[in-house]
VMD Tcl script that draws the C-alpha trace (Angstrom):
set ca {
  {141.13 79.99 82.38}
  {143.34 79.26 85.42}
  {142.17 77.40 88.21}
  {142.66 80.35 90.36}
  {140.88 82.63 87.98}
  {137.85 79.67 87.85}
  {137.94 79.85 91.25}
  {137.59 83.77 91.74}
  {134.75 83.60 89.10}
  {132.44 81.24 91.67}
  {132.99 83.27 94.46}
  {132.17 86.32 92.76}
  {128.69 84.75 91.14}
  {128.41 82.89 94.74}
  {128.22 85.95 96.71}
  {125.66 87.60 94.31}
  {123.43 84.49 94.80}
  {124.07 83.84 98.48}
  {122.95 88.10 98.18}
  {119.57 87.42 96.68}
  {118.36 84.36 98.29}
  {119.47 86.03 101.85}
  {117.17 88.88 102.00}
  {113.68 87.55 101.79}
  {114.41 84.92 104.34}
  {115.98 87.88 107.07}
  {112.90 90.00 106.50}
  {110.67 87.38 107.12}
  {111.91 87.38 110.61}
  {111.79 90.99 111.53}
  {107.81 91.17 111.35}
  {107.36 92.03 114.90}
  {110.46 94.77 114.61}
  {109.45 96.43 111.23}
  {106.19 97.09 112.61}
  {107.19 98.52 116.08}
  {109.96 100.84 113.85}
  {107.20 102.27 111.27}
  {103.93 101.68 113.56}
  {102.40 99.88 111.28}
  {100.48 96.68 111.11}
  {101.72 92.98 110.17}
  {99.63 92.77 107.24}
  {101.41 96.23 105.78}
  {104.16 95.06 106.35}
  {103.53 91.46 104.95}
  {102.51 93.26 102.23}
  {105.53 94.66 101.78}
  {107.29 91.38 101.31}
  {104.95 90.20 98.86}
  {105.45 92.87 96.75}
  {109.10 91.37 96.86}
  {108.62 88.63 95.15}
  {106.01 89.96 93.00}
  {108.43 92.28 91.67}
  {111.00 89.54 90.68}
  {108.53 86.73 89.76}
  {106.84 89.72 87.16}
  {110.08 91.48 85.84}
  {112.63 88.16 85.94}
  {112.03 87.41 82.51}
  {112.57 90.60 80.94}
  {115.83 91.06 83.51}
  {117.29 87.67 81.40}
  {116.30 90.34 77.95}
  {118.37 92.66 79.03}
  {121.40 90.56 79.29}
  {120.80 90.11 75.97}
  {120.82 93.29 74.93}
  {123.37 94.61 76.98}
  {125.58 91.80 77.44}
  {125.52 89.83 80.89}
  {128.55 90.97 82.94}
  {126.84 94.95 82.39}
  {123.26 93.65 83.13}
  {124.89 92.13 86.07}
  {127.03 94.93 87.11}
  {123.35 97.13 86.53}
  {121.38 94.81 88.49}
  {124.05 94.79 91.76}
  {124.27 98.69 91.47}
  {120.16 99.09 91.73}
  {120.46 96.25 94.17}
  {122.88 97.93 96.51}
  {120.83 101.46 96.01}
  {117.52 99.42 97.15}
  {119.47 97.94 100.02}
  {120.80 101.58 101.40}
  {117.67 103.11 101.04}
  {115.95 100.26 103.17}
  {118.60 101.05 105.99}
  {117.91 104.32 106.02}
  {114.42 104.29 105.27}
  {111.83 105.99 107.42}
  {108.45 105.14 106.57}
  {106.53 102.13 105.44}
  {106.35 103.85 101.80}
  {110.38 104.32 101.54}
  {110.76 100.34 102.99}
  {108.29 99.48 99.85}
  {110.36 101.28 97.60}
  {113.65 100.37 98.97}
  {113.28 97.18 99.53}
  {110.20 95.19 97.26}
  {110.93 97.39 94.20}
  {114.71 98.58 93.67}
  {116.13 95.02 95.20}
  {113.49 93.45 93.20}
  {114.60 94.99 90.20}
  {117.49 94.75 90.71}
  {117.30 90.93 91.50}
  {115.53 90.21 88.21}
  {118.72 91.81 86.38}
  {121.19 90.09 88.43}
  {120.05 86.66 88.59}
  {119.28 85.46 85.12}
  {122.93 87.45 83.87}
  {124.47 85.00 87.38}
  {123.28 82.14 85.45}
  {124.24 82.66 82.08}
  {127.60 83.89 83.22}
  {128.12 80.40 84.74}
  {127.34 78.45 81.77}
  {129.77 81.29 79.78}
  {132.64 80.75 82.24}
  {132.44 76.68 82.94}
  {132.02 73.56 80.36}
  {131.60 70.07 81.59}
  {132.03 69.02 84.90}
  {133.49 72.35 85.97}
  {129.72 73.54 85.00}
  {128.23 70.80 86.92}
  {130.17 71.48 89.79}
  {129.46 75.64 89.52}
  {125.70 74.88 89.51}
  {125.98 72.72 92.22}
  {127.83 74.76 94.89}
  {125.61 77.87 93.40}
  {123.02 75.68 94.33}
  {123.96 74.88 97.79}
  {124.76 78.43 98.33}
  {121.12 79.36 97.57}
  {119.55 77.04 100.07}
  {122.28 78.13 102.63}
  {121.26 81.42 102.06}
  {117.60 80.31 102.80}
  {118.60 78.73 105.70}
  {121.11 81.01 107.09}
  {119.04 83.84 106.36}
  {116.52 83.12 110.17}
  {119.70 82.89 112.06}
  {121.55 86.27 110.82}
  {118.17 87.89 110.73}
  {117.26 86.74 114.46}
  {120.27 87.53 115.91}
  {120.56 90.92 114.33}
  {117.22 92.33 114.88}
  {117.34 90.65 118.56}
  {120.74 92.14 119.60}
  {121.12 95.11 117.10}
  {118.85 96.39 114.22}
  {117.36 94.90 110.91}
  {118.85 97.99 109.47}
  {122.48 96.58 109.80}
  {121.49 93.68 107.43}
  {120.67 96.02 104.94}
  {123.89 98.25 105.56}
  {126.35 95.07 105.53}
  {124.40 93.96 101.59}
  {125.67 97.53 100.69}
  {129.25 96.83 101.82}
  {128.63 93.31 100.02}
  {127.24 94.20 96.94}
  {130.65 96.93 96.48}
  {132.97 94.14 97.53}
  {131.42 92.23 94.45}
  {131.22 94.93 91.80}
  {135.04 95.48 92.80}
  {135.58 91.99 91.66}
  {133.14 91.79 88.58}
  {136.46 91.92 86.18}
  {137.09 88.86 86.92}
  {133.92 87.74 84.90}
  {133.33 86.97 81.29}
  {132.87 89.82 78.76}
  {130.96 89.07 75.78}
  {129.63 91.33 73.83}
  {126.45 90.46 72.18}
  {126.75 90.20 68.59}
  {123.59 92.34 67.85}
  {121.56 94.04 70.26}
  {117.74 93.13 69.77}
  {115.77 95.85 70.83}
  {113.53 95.27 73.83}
  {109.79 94.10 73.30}
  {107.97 96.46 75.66}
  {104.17 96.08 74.69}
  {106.08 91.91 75.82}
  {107.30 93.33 78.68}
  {104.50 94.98 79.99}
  {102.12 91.41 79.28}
  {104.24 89.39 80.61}
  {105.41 91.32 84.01}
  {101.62 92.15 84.56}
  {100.63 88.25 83.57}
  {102.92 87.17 85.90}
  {102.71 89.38 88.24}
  {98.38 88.88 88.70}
  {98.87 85.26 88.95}
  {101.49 85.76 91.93}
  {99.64 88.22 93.87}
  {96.60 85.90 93.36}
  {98.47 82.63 94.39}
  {99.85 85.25 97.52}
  {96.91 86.41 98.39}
  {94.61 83.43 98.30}
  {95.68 82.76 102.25}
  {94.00 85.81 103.09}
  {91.13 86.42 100.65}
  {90.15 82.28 101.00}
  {90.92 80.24 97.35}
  {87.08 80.57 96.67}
  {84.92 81.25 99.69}
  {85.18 84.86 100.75}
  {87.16 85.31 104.01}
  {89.12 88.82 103.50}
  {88.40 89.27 100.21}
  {87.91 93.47 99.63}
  {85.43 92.60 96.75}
  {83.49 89.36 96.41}
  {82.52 89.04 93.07}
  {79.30 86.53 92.55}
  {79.68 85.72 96.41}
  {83.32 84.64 95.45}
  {86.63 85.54 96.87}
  {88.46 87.89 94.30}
  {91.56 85.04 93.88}
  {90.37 83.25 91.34}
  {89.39 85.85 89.31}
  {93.01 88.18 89.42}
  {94.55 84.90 88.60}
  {92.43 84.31 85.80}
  {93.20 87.82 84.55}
  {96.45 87.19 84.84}
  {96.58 84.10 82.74}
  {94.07 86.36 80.03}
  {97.07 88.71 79.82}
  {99.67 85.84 79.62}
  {97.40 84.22 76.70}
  {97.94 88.18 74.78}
  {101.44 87.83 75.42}
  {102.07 84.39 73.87}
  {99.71 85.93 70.82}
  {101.68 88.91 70.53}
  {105.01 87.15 70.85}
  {103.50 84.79 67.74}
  {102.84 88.05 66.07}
  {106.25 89.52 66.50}
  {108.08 86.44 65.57}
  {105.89 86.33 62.46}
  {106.71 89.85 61.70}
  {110.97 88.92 61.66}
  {110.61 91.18 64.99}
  {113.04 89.82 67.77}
  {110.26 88.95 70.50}
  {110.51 88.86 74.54}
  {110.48 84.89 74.83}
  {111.29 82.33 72.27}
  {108.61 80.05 72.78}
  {110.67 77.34 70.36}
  {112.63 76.71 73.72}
  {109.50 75.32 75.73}
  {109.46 72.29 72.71}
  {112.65 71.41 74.03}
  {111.36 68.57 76.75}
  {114.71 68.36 78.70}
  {114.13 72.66 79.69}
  {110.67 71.71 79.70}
  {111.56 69.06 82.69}
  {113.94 71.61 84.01}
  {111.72 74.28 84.60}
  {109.35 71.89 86.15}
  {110.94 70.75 88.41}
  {112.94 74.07 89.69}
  {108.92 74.96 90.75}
  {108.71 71.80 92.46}
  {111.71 72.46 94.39}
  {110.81 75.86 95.60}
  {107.11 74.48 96.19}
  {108.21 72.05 98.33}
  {111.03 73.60 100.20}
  {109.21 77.32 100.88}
  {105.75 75.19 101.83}
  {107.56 73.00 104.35}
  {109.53 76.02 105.32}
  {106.17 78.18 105.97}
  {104.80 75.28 107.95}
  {107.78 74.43 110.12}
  {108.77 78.05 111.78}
  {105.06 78.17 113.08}
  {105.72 74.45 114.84}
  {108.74 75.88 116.15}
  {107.99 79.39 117.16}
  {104.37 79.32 117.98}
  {103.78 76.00 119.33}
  {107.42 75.53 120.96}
  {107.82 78.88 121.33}
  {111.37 79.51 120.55}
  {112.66 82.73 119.06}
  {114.12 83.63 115.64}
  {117.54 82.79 116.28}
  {116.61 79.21 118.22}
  {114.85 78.57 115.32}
  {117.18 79.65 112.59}
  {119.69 77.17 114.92}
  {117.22 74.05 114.53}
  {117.12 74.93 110.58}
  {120.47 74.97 110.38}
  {120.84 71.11 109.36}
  {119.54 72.05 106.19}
  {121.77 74.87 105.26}
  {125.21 73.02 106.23}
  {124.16 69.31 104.44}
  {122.73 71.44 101.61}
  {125.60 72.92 100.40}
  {127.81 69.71 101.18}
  {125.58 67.66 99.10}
  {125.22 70.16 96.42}
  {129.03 70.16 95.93}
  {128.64 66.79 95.85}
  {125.88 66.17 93.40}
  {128.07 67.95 91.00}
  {130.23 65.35 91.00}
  {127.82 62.46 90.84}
  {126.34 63.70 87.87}
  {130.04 62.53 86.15}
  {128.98 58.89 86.82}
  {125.03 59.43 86.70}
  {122.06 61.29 84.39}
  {119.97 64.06 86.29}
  {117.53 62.39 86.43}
  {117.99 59.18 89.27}
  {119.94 61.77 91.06}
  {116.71 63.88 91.58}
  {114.38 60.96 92.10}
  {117.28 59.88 94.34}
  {116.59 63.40 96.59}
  {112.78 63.09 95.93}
  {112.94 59.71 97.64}
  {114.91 61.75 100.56}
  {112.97 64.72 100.87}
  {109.46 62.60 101.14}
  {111.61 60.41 103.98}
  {112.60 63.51 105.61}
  {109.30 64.78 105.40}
  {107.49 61.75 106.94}
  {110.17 61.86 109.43}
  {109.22 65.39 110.53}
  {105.72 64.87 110.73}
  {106.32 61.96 113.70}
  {108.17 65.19 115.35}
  {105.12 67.12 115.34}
  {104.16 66.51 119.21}
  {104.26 69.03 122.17}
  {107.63 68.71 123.41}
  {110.17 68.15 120.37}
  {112.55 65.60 119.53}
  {115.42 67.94 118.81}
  {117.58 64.66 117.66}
  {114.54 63.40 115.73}
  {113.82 66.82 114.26}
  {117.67 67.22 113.56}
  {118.25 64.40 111.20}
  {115.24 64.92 109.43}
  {116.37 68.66 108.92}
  {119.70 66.98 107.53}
  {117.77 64.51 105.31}
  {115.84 67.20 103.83}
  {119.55 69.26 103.37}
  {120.44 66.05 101.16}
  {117.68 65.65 99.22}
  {117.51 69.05 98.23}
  {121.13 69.02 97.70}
  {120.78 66.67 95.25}
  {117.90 68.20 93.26}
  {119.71 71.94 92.97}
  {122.94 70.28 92.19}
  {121.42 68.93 89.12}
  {118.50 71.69 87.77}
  {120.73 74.37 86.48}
  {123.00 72.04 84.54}
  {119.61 70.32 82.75}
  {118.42 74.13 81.69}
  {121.50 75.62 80.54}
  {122.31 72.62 78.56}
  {119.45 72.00 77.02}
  {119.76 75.30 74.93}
  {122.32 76.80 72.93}
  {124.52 79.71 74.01}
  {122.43 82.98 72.89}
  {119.38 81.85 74.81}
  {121.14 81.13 78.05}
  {119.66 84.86 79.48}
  {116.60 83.95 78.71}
  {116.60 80.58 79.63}
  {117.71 82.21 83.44}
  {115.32 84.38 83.26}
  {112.65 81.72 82.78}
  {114.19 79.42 85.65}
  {113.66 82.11 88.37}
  {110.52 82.69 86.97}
  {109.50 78.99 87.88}
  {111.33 79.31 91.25}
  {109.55 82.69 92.10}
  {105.74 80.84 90.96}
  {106.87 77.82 92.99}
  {107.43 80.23 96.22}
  {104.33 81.80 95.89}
  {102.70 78.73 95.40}
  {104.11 76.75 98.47}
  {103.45 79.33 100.67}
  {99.84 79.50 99.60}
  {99.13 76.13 99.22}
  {100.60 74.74 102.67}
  {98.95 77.88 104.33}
  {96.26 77.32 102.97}
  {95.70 73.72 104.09}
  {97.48 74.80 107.68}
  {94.79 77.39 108.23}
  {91.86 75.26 107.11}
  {93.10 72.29 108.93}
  {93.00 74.07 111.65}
  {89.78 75.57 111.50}
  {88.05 72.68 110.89}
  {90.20 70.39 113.27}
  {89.19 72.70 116.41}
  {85.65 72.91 115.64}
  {85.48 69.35 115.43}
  {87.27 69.08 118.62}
  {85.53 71.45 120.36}
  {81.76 70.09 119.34}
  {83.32 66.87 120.32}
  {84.77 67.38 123.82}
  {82.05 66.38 126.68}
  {84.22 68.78 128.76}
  {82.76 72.04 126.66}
  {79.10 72.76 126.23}
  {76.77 73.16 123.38}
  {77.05 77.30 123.68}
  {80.18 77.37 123.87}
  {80.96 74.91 121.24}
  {78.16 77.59 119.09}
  {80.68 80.48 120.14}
  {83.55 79.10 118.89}
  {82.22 78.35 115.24}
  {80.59 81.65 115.29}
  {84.36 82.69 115.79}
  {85.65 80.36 112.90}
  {83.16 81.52 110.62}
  {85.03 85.07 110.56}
  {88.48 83.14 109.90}
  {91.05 81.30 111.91}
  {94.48 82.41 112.43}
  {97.76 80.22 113.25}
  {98.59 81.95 116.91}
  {99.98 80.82 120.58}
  {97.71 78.56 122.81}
  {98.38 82.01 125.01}
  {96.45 84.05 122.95}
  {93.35 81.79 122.88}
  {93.37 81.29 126.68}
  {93.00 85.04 127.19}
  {90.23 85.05 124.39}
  {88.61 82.50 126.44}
  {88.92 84.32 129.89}
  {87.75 87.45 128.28}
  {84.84 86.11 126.89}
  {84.07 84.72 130.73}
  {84.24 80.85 130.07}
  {85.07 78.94 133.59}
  {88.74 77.83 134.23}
  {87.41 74.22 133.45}
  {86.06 75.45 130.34}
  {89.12 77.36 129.22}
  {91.43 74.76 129.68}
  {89.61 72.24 127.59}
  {89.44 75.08 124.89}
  {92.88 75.75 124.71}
  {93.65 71.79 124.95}
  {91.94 71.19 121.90}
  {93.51 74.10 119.91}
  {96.38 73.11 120.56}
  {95.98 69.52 119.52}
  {94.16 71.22 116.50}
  {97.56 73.10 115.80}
  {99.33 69.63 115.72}
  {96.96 67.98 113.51}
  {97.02 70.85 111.18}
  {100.92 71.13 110.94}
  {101.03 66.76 110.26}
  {98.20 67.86 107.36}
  {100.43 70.28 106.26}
  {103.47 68.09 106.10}
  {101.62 65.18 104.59}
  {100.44 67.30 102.00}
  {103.85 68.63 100.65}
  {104.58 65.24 100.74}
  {101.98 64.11 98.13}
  {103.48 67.48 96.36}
  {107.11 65.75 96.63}
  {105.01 62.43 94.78}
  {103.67 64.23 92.20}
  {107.36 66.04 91.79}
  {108.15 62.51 90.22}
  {105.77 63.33 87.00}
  {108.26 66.37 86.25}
  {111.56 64.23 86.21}
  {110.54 62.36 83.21}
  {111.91 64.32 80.85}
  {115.10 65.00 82.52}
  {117.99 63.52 81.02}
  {119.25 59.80 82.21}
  {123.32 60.42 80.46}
  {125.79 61.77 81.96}
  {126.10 66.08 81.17}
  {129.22 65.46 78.62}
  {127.71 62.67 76.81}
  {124.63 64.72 75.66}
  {124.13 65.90 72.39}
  {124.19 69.41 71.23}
  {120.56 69.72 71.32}
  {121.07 73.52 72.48}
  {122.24 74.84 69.20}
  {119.66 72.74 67.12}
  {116.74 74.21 68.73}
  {118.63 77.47 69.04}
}
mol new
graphics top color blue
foreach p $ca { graphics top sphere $p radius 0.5 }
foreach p [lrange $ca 0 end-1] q [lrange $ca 1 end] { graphics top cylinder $p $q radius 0.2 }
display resetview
């Protein structure tokens, strides 16, 4: 291969990831518009999103399957075609119910075709460092898309409409089928037929423990607060989660049974004894746990408390994208003179300094240079971990599994989403609930009733909102101008305390982050052994 042709190749598999990774982030910011459009309510259309990544997280690893069977250049030319007919039909799409299927299940499916084929195509069309460096700028071009994805959104559904987003991935996603022949074609040497009764475990499995995880910020993790049923005077979380892992238990005893049988089955669970994937996998979680948690936490700090819109904040994120993607090139080429893993622990050791930085920006009038540099810290340090994380999984196994192996990372990424956002919001939102009652019983300013008001008001459930909102609660409810000021004072001092909670907790997450490196590998990429096709 040329170095031209090597060259088209990443920008074709670039563009399909920068694609993916762009969408969810853009949607996130057009709340407020989607629900004007369709006159609807937040939580539809929040629902909406979640059935995004539900749709992924449950269907990813049969999307890697189908690579297999089909060959990965078709599954990704499949997966881009469903893609773009999702993205049209959300640009056009005129109710809540066509948005749901336009958006959360066509570009879902779509997604969990084109992803784990993206990856395995890599490893197909690169060897050595040229595979270290592909995973690396893929890498960076993921968290750019994260990153970038507030800024095009805010300034589009500001200026324009949220439906041109969705219009200009159609034009995209035809720009990159046109180049597709530039891409690998290797025909499978069998076909294995597709494990459905696998299929359906799995993508239900998955999918129960995702909506659970989701969900949890609304229902409450045990104690009721939303929850439709309350089972035992329990929120429902635990239990869909614990159906979920029930069905994921059948799945792993009908995938024994299968493989006992000579049948090809869904997942090979031989892989998972490999520890380098095992420490792979791991830590691709971590990484989306951290960066979507911290990523939950800091648009609130920046839009509610500062109050800045969509495309201010996407600008004060945009640190991240720009020193992301520089240091993922990078880390590509540090991994010729270093093993994975004291590159990772190197950009654990920055993300927890970036993340202690950000909390001493947490005040009422931000530090923009402060909150800058730690925004660019946190670019490096993740950087350095995606530079590294598809490398370790693709060559830990040997070339037929690579599909599956893909299919398997996004599967980790997507449970590591769900459960950042959960867990941060969930220790945001009771943080704050218990951080303003406290202040409130405590201030001499506010008197016992009042102080009896306000937990009567907590005990229904607390909600992360402007300091506006709760001074007209106050004044409606009749509280003195004395009073209402000392109410609003200490909510919003509660909202401070709660986002440094927040913060401090995904930085014990980044801590524990250090128990998955241990089985990622200290040599260099081209001095490992061919482990892959041993295990394969």
């Amino acid at each position: 291969m040329t170095s031209k042709s090597k060259w088209s190749v990443l920008v074709v598999l670039s563009g399909a990831q920068f694609l993916m990774v762009l969408d969810q982030s853009v949607m996130n910011v057009s709340i407020s518009q989607l629900v004007d459009d369709f006159d609807t309510t937040v939580t539809t259309i929040q629902a909406v999103i979640t059935f995004y990544s539900l749709t992924m997280a449950a269907l990813m690893v049969t999307g890697g399957k189908f690579g297999d069977i089909w060959g990965r250049r078709k599954a990704f030319r499949v997966g881009l075609v469903v893609y773009g007919v999702g993205s049209l039909l959300t640009a056009v799409s005129w109710s809540v119910g066509a948005l749901l299927v336009g958006w959360s299940i066509l570009e879902g499916i779509g997604a969990a075709l084109v992803l784990p084929a993206l990856v395995a195509l890599t490893a197909m069309s690169y060897e050595g460092k040229d595979r270290a460096t592909a995973y690396g700028v893929l890498g960076g071009v993921s968290g750019a898309g994260i990153a970038v994805g507030p800024i095009l959104g805010g300034w589009v559904t500001t200026n324009l409409t949220w439906r041109l987003v969705f219009a200009g991935e159609v034009v995209l996603v035809i720009a990159i089928l046109l180049a597709t022949r530039v891409l690998v074609q290797r025909r499978p040497d069998r076909a294995p037929a597709l494990d459905w009764v696998g299929s359906v475990l799995s993508a239900f499995g998955l999918g129960l423990i995702v909506f659970g995880v989701l969900q949890a910020s609304n229902w409450g993790w045990l104690q009721p607060s939303n929850s439709p049923i309350t089972p035992f005077g329990f929120s429902l979380t635990p239990f869909v989660v614990a159906a979920g892992g029930v069905l994921l238990a059948a799945f792993r005893a009908w995938e024994r049974r299968r493989e006992g049988a000579g049948l090809e089955p869904l997942v090979h669970f031989r892989l998972f004894r490999i520890p380098t994937l095992r420490g792979g996998l791991a830590m691709f979680t971590f990484q989306n746990l951290i960066l979507m948690g911290i990523f939950f936490a800091l648009p609130l700090y920046l839009q509610i408390v500062q109050g800045f819109d969509a495309l201010q904040t996407g600008v004060r994120m945009l640190p991240v994208s720009i020193a992301m993607l520089l240091t993922a090139a990078l880390g590509s080429k540090l991994a010729s003179r270093w093993g994975a893993r004291p590159i990772v622990r190197a950009g654990l050791v920055l993300l927890l300094a970036a993340t202690i930085l950000l909390i001493s920006t947490i005040d009422p009038q931000i530090d923009d240079t402060t909150f800058a540099v730690a925004m660019a810290l946190l670019g490096i340090g993740m950087g350095l971990i995606v530079s590294q994380l598809g490398n370790v999984v693709q060559s830990s196994i040997g070339g037929e599994d690579r599909s599956e192996a893909g299919g398997l990372q996004f599967t980790a990424q997507q449970l590591g989403a769900a459960l950042g956002t959960a867990l941060i919001g969930a220790v945001l939102i009771t943080g704050l609930g218990s951080s303003f009652a406290n202040s409130v019983e405590s201030n001499p300013q506010i008197s016992d009733e009042v102080s009896k008001q306000v937990g009567v008001r907590l005990e229904s459930g607390v909600t992360f909102l402007p300091s506006s909102d709760v001074e007209s609660a106050a004044t409606d409810a009749g509280l003195d101008q004395p009073t209402t000021d000392a109410v609003v004072t200490s909510y919003e001092d509660s909202q401070l305390t709660a986002l440094k909670t927040a913060l401090l907790f995904a930085a014990f997450i980044e801590l524990a982050a250090f128990w998955a490196t241990r089985q990622l590998p200290t040599t260099r990429f081209d001095e490992l052994p061919e482990v892959a096709e041993a295990a394969a």
